[in-house]
N, C-alpha and C positions, 0 to 999 in steps of 0.2 A: 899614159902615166899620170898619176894623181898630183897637182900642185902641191906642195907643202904651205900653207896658210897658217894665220895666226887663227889659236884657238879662244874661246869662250868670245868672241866678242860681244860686246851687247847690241844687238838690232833692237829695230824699232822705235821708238819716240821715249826716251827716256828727260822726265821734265828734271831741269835745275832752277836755280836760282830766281827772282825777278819774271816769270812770265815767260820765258826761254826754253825750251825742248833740244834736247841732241839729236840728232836723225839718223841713222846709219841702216843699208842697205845693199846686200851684195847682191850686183848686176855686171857680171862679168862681160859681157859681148857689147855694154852699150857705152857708148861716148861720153852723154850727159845723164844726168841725174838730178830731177830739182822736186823739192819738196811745195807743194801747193798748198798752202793754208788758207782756210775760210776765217772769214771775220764773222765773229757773234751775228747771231741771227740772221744767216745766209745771205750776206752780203755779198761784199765783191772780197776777189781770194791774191794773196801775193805770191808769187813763185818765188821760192831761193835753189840758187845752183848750189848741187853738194859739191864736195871734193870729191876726187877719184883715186885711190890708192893701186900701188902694183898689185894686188889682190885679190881687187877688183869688188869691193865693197866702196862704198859712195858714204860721207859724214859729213856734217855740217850743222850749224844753229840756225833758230830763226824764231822769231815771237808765237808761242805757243804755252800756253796755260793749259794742265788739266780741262778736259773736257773739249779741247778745240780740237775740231775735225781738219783731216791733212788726207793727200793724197798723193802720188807720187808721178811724174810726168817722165818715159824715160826714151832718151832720143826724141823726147817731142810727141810720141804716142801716149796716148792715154788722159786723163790721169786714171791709174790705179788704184785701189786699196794697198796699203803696206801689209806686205805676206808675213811678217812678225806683227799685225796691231793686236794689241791687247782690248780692243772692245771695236767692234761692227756697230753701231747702233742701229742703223735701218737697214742690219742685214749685209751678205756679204759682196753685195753689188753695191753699195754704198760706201761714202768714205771710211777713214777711219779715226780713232781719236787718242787722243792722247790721253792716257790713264798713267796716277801718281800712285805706284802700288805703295809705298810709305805709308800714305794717308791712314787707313784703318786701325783702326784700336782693338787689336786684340787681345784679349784675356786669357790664352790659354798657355802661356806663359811654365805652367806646373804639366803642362801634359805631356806624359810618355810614350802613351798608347798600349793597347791591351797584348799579352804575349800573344805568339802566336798559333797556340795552343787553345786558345781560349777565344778562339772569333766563332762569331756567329753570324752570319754575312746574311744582309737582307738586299735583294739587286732592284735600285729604284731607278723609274723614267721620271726627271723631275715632271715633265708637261702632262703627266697624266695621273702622278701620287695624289694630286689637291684639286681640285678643280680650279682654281686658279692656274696653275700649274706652273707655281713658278718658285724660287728660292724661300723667298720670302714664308708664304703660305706654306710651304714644309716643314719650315720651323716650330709650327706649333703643334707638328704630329711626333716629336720626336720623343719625346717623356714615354707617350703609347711605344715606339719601338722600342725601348729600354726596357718597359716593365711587360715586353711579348717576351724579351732577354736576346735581343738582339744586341751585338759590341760591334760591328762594323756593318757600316752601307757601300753597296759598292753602287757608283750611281755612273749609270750607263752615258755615254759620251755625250761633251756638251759643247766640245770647236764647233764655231757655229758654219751653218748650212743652209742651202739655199729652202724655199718654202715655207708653209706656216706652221709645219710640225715634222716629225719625225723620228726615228729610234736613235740620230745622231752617226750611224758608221757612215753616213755620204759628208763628215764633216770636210771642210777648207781652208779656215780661218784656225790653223792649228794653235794659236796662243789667245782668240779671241772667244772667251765666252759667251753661248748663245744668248742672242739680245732677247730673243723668247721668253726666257724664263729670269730677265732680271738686270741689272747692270753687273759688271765686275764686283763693287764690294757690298752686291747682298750674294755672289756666290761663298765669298770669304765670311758674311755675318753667317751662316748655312753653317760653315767648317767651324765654325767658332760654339757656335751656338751647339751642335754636334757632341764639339771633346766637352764643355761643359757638362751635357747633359751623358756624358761617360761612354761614348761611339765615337770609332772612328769613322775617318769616311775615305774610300778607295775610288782613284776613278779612273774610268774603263777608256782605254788611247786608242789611236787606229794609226798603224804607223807602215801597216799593207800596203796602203792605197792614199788616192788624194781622192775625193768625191770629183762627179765629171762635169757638174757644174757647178759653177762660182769663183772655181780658182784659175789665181790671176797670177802663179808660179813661174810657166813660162815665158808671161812678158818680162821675166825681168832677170831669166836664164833659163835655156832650153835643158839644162844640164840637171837642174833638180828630178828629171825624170829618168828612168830606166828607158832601154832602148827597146824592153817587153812589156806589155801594163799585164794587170792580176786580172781575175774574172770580175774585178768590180770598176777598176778604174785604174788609172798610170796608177805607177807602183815609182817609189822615191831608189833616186840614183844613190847605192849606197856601194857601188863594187869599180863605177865606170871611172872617164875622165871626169874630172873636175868635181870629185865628190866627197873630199874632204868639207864645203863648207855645208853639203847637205848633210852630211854627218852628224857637223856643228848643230846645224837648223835644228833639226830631229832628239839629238841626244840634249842638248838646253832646252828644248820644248819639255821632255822627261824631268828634268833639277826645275823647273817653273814651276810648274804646278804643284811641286812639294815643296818650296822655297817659296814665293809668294801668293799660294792657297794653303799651305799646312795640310795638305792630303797627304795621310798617310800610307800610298801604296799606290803602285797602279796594275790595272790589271790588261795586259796587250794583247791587242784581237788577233788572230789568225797570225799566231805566230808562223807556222807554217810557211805561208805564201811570205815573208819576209827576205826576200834573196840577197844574199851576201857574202860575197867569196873573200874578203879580206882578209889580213890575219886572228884580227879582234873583231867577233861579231859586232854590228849597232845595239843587236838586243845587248849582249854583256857590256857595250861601252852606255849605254844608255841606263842599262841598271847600277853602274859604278856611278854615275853621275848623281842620279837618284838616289843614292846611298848617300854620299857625299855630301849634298843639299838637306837630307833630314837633321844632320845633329846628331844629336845622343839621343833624337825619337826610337824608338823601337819601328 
Protein backbone atom coordinates (compact mmCIF):
# COMPACT_ATOMS: atom_id res chain seq x y z
CA UNK A 1 0.00 0.00 0.00
CA UNK A 2 1.21 3.58 -1.10
CA UNK A 3 2.12 5.98 1.98
CA UNK A 4 0.05 9.14 1.81
CA UNK A 5 2.80 12.00 1.59
CA UNK A 6 2.87 15.57 1.36
CA UNK A 7 2.71 16.71 -2.12
CA UNK A 8 4.60 19.49 -4.25
CA UNK A 9 7.43 19.54 -2.05
CA UNK A 10 10.33 21.39 -3.25
CA UNK A 11 13.66 19.20 -3.44
CA UNK A 12 16.74 20.05 -4.25
CA UNK A 13 18.94 23.16 -3.36
CA UNK A 14 16.71 25.99 -3.28
CA UNK A 15 19.01 29.31 -2.42
CA UNK A 16 17.63 32.04 0.06
CA UNK A 17 18.83 34.76 1.75
CA UNK A 18 22.62 35.75 2.71
CA UNK A 19 24.45 32.91 1.04
CA UNK A 20 22.16 30.04 2.63
CA UNK A 21 20.58 27.16 0.35
CA UNK A 22 17.43 24.90 1.72
CA UNK A 23 18.24 21.22 0.90
CA UNK A 24 15.59 18.73 0.82
CA UNK A 25 15.82 15.06 -0.12
CA UNK A 26 13.58 12.11 -0.03
CA UNK A 27 15.65 9.01 1.33
CA UNK A 28 13.15 6.89 2.75
CA UNK A 29 15.20 3.66 4.13
CA UNK A 30 18.21 5.81 5.32
CA UNK A 31 18.98 7.01 9.05
CA UNK A 32 21.17 10.05 8.23
CA UNK A 33 21.13 12.55 5.61
CA UNK A 34 24.07 15.25 5.37
CA UNK A 35 24.47 17.70 2.78
CA UNK A 36 28.39 18.06 1.67
CA UNK A 37 29.37 21.36 0.43
CA UNK A 38 32.61 22.51 -1.17
CA UNK A 39 34.31 25.72 -0.57
CA UNK A 40 35.23 27.99 -3.69
CA UNK A 41 37.77 26.63 -5.62
CA UNK A 42 37.88 22.95 -4.41
CA UNK A 43 38.88 23.22 -1.35
CA UNK A 44 38.08 21.40 1.89
CA UNK A 45 34.11 20.64 1.97
CA UNK A 46 31.60 20.88 5.32
CA UNK A 47 29.02 18.29 5.98
CA UNK A 48 25.49 19.33 7.60
CA UNK A 49 23.18 16.79 8.91
CA UNK A 50 19.56 17.14 7.50
CA UNK A 51 16.54 16.62 9.40
CA UNK A 52 14.58 13.52 9.02
CA UNK A 53 10.77 13.89 8.55
CA UNK A 54 7.99 10.84 8.96
CA UNK A 55 8.16 10.97 5.29
CA UNK A 56 11.09 10.30 4.91
CA UNK A 57 12.44 13.38 2.99
CA UNK A 58 15.66 14.81 4.78
CA UNK A 59 15.64 19.28 4.96
CA UNK A 60 17.98 21.52 6.39
CA UNK A 61 20.33 24.79 5.65
CA UNK A 62 23.79 25.35 5.40
CA UNK A 63 26.07 28.06 3.63
CA UNK A 64 25.67 27.74 -0.06
CA UNK A 65 25.48 30.63 -2.71
CA UNK A 66 24.56 30.07 -6.24
CA UNK A 67 26.99 28.16 -7.97
CA UNK A 68 28.41 26.15 -4.97
CA UNK A 69 28.76 22.60 -5.56
CA UNK A 70 26.99 19.99 -2.71
CA UNK A 71 26.72 16.45 -2.65
CA UNK A 72 24.83 14.31 -0.43
CA UNK A 73 26.25 11.63 2.00
CA UNK A 74 23.55 9.17 2.91
CA UNK A 75 24.03 6.67 5.86
CA UNK A 76 27.67 7.51 5.45
CA UNK A 77 27.85 6.23 1.87
CA UNK A 78 28.77 8.27 -0.89
CA UNK A 79 28.60 11.44 -1.43
CA UNK A 80 26.20 11.47 -4.19
CA UNK A 81 24.97 13.95 -6.76
CA UNK A 82 21.35 15.34 -5.47
CA UNK A 83 18.73 13.25 -7.85
CA UNK A 84 16.71 16.87 -8.04
CA UNK A 85 20.23 19.17 -8.96
CA UNK A 86 19.39 21.55 -11.36
CA UNK A 87 22.85 21.72 -13.01
CA UNK A 88 25.71 18.77 -13.13
CA UNK A 89 28.48 20.75 -14.19
CA UNK A 90 31.16 18.13 -14.88
CA UNK A 91 28.59 15.79 -15.84
CA UNK A 92 26.52 13.41 -13.93
CA UNK A 93 29.20 11.67 -12.00
CA UNK A 94 30.12 14.81 -10.55
CA UNK A 95 28.78 17.13 -7.86
CA UNK A 96 26.07 19.02 -8.07
CA UNK A 97 25.29 22.76 -7.71
CA UNK A 98 23.22 25.00 -6.56
CA UNK A 99 21.26 27.18 -9.31
CA UNK A 100 19.11 30.48 -8.42
CA UNK A 101 16.46 29.91 -11.13
CA UNK A 102 15.00 33.75 -10.02
CA UNK A 103 18.17 35.19 -11.48
CA UNK A 104 17.40 35.50 -15.31
CA UNK A 105 15.82 38.42 -16.90
CA UNK A 106 13.38 37.44 -18.99
CA UNK A 107 11.61 39.43 -21.60
CA UNK A 108 8.92 37.43 -22.77
CA UNK A 109 6.67 38.65 -20.37
CA UNK A 110 3.91 39.38 -23.64
CA UNK A 111 4.11 35.82 -25.01
CA UNK A 112 1.21 33.63 -25.45
CA UNK A 113 2.39 31.16 -27.82
CA UNK A 114 1.26 30.11 -31.29
CA UNK A 115 -2.41 28.23 -31.49
CA UNK A 116 -2.38 24.96 -31.93
CA UNK A 117 -3.40 24.88 -35.23
CA UNK A 118 -0.79 26.73 -36.40
CA UNK A 119 2.59 24.96 -35.35
CA UNK A 120 5.07 24.07 -37.50
CA UNK A 121 7.46 21.94 -35.49
CA UNK A 122 11.28 21.76 -36.47
CA UNK A 123 12.90 18.70 -34.18
CA UNK A 124 16.54 20.00 -33.08
CA UNK A 125 19.76 18.07 -31.27
CA UNK A 126 21.08 21.11 -29.77
CA UNK A 127 24.95 19.29 -29.97
CA UNK A 128 24.70 19.04 -33.42
CA UNK A 129 22.33 22.18 -34.83
CA UNK A 130 25.76 24.49 -34.61
CA UNK A 131 28.81 23.22 -34.49
CA UNK A 132 29.48 24.61 -31.44
CA UNK A 133 26.60 22.77 -30.36
CA UNK A 134 25.35 24.29 -27.73
CA UNK A 135 22.53 26.87 -26.42
CA UNK A 136 24.21 29.73 -27.03
CA UNK A 137 25.32 29.22 -30.83
CA UNK A 138 21.59 28.37 -31.63
CA UNK A 139 20.57 31.40 -30.84
CA UNK A 140 21.69 32.93 -33.76
CA UNK A 141 20.15 30.55 -36.17
CA UNK A 142 16.80 31.31 -35.05
CA UNK A 143 15.59 34.42 -37.32
CA UNK A 144 16.52 31.52 -40.37
CA UNK A 145 13.97 29.09 -38.73
CA UNK A 146 11.18 31.84 -38.62
CA UNK A 147 11.72 32.97 -42.07
CA UNK A 148 11.85 28.76 -43.26
CA UNK A 149 8.14 29.47 -41.27
CA UNK A 150 8.93 27.35 -38.56
CA UNK A 151 6.53 28.41 -35.06
CA UNK A 152 7.77 25.68 -32.78
CA UNK A 153 11.19 23.58 -31.94
CA UNK A 154 10.73 20.77 -30.35
CA UNK A 155 14.28 20.09 -29.04
CA UNK A 156 15.12 16.54 -28.44
CA UNK A 157 16.10 15.74 -24.49
CA UNK A 158 18.64 17.53 -22.67
CA UNK A 159 18.64 15.78 -18.52
CA UNK A 160 21.89 15.32 -18.66
CA UNK A 161 23.77 11.98 -19.42
CA UNK A 162 26.56 10.29 -19.02
CA UNK A 163 29.44 10.78 -22.06
CA UNK A 164 30.53 13.33 -24.39
CA UNK A 165 27.47 13.35 -26.70
CA UNK A 166 24.43 11.80 -27.46
CA UNK A 167 20.66 11.88 -28.67
CA UNK A 168 19.69 12.59 -24.80
CA UNK A 169 16.94 9.39 -24.04
CA UNK A 170 19.83 7.51 -21.66
CA UNK A 171 19.31 10.98 -19.74
CA UNK A 172 19.68 10.73 -15.36
CA UNK A 173 19.88 13.95 -14.07
CA UNK A 174 16.08 14.62 -14.74
CA UNK A 175 15.90 18.47 -13.57
CA UNK A 176 19.75 19.04 -14.54
CA UNK A 177 20.35 20.51 -17.91
CA UNK A 178 22.98 19.03 -20.07
CA UNK A 179 26.44 20.62 -19.00
CA UNK A 180 27.29 19.88 -22.75
CA UNK A 181 25.55 22.27 -24.28
CA UNK A 182 25.63 25.20 -21.74
CA UNK A 183 24.86 26.26 -18.13
CA UNK A 184 21.10 26.42 -16.91
CA UNK A 185 20.43 30.07 -17.88
CA UNK A 186 21.75 30.11 -21.56
CA UNK A 187 19.22 27.12 -21.88
CA UNK A 188 16.57 29.83 -20.60
CA UNK A 189 18.56 32.77 -22.81
CA UNK A 190 17.56 29.83 -25.88
CA UNK A 191 13.62 30.08 -24.54
CA UNK A 192 13.73 33.60 -24.39
CA UNK A 193 15.55 34.41 -27.26
CA UNK A 194 13.03 31.83 -29.21
CA UNK A 195 9.42 33.43 -28.15
CA UNK A 196 11.05 36.75 -28.99
CA UNK A 197 11.93 35.93 -32.22
CA UNK A 198 8.02 34.33 -32.51
CA UNK A 199 8.81 30.23 -31.90
CA UNK A 200 7.97 28.44 -29.36
CA UNK A 201 9.97 25.75 -28.10
CA UNK A 202 8.83 22.15 -26.84
CA UNK A 203 10.88 19.74 -25.07
CA UNK A 204 11.13 16.12 -25.63
CA UNK A 205 11.00 14.16 -21.47
CA UNK A 206 11.88 10.54 -21.12
CA UNK A 207 9.78 9.56 -18.22
CA UNK A 208 10.02 5.33 -19.60
CA UNK A 209 13.15 4.77 -18.16
CA UNK A 210 16.07 6.13 -16.13
CA UNK A 211 19.40 5.79 -18.33
CA UNK A 212 21.69 2.67 -16.82
CA UNK A 213 24.34 4.82 -16.22
CA UNK A 214 24.97 7.68 -14.05
CA UNK A 215 21.93 7.40 -11.84
CA UNK A 216 22.43 7.63 -8.37
CA UNK A 217 18.31 7.13 -7.67
CA UNK A 218 18.75 4.00 -5.79
CA UNK A 219 21.26 5.18 -3.22
CA UNK A 220 19.01 7.21 -1.93
CA UNK A 221 15.64 4.82 -2.29
CA UNK A 222 15.34 1.52 -3.75
CA UNK A 223 11.63 2.48 -4.32
CA UNK A 224 11.93 4.91 -7.26
CA UNK A 225 12.24 1.84 -9.45
CA UNK A 226 9.62 -0.68 -10.80
CA UNK A 227 10.20 -4.10 -9.69
CA UNK A 228 10.34 -4.73 -14.02
CA UNK A 229 12.89 -2.23 -16.01
CA UNK A 230 11.63 -1.31 -20.03
CA UNK A 231 13.97 -2.54 -22.90
CA UNK A 232 16.08 0.36 -22.22
CA UNK A 233 16.71 0.71 -18.49
CA UNK A 234 14.68 0.52 -14.80
CA UNK A 235 11.42 1.90 -15.59
CA UNK A 236 10.24 4.61 -12.58
CA UNK A 237 7.97 3.11 -9.77
CA UNK A 238 4.79 4.66 -10.46
CA UNK A 239 2.00 1.74 -9.43
CA UNK A 240 4.25 0.03 -6.38
CA UNK A 241 4.91 0.62 -2.59
CA UNK A 242 6.18 3.70 -1.88
CA UNK A 243 5.44 5.55 -5.08
CA UNK A 244 3.55 8.42 -4.18
CA UNK A 245 6.91 10.65 -3.83
CA UNK A 246 8.18 9.22 -7.26
CA UNK A 247 5.05 10.39 -8.63
CA UNK A 248 5.92 13.84 -6.98
CA UNK A 249 9.51 13.47 -8.52
CA UNK A 250 8.31 12.95 -12.04
CA UNK A 251 5.01 15.01 -12.24
CA UNK A 252 7.12 18.40 -10.74
CA UNK A 253 9.89 17.34 -13.05
CA UNK A 254 6.83 17.96 -15.89
CA UNK A 255 5.50 21.87 -14.10
CA UNK A 256 9.69 22.58 -14.07
CA UNK A 257 10.57 22.87 -17.03
CA UNK A 258 7.44 25.04 -18.06
CA UNK A 259 7.67 27.07 -14.97
CA UNK A 260 11.24 27.80 -14.75
CA UNK A 261 12.29 27.37 -18.59
CA UNK A 262 8.98 28.87 -20.18
CA UNK A 263 8.85 25.68 -22.56
CA UNK A 264 5.96 25.55 -24.09
CA UNK A 265 5.00 21.97 -24.23
CA UNK A 266 6.50 18.73 -23.71
CA UNK A 267 6.63 16.09 -25.86
CA UNK A 268 6.92 12.22 -23.86
CA UNK A 269 8.89 9.41 -25.28
CA UNK A 270 7.36 6.08 -25.44
CA UNK A 271 4.40 6.57 -23.86
CA UNK A 272 3.63 3.21 -24.43
CA UNK A 273 6.06 1.45 -22.14
CA UNK A 274 5.05 3.92 -19.28
CA UNK A 275 3.34 1.47 -16.74
CA UNK A 276 0.67 2.44 -14.37
CA UNK A 277 -2.11 0.87 -12.76
CA UNK A 278 -3.28 3.64 -10.59
CA UNK A 279 -6.41 5.40 -10.64
CA UNK A 280 -4.90 8.62 -12.31
CA UNK A 281 -2.46 7.91 -14.71
CA UNK A 282 1.31 10.02 -14.13
CA UNK A 283 0.91 10.81 -17.83
CA UNK A 284 -2.63 12.64 -16.98
CA UNK A 285 -1.37 13.84 -13.50
CA UNK A 286 1.84 15.04 -15.04
CA UNK A 287 -0.03 16.88 -17.93
CA UNK A 288 -2.34 18.60 -15.22
CA UNK A 289 0.67 19.74 -13.58
CA UNK A 290 1.93 21.03 -16.73
CA UNK A 291 -1.15 22.84 -17.54
CA UNK A 292 -1.10 24.29 -14.25
CA UNK A 293 2.48 25.77 -14.37
CA UNK A 294 2.07 27.53 -17.88
CA UNK A 295 -0.45 30.36 -16.89
CA UNK A 296 -2.71 31.65 -19.46
CA UNK A 297 0.30 30.39 -21.96
CA UNK A 298 -1.43 28.61 -24.73
Amino acid sequence: MTKTLRAAIEVGAIPRKGGVSEFAVWAPDASTVAVVVEEPGGGRSTATRLTRSDDGYFTGEAAAAPRTRYRYLVDDRGPFPDPASRWQPDGPFGPSAVVDPRAFGWTDQAWRGPAADALVVYEMHVGTFTREGTWRAACAHLARLRNLGISAIEMMPVADFPGRFGWGYDGVSLYAPSHLYGEPDDLRAFVDAAHAAGIAVILDVVYNHIGVSGSFLAEFSKAYHAASSSDWGPSFNFDGPDSTPVREFVSANAAYWVREFHFDGLRLDAVHAIRDRSPVHIVRALAARARAAAGDRR
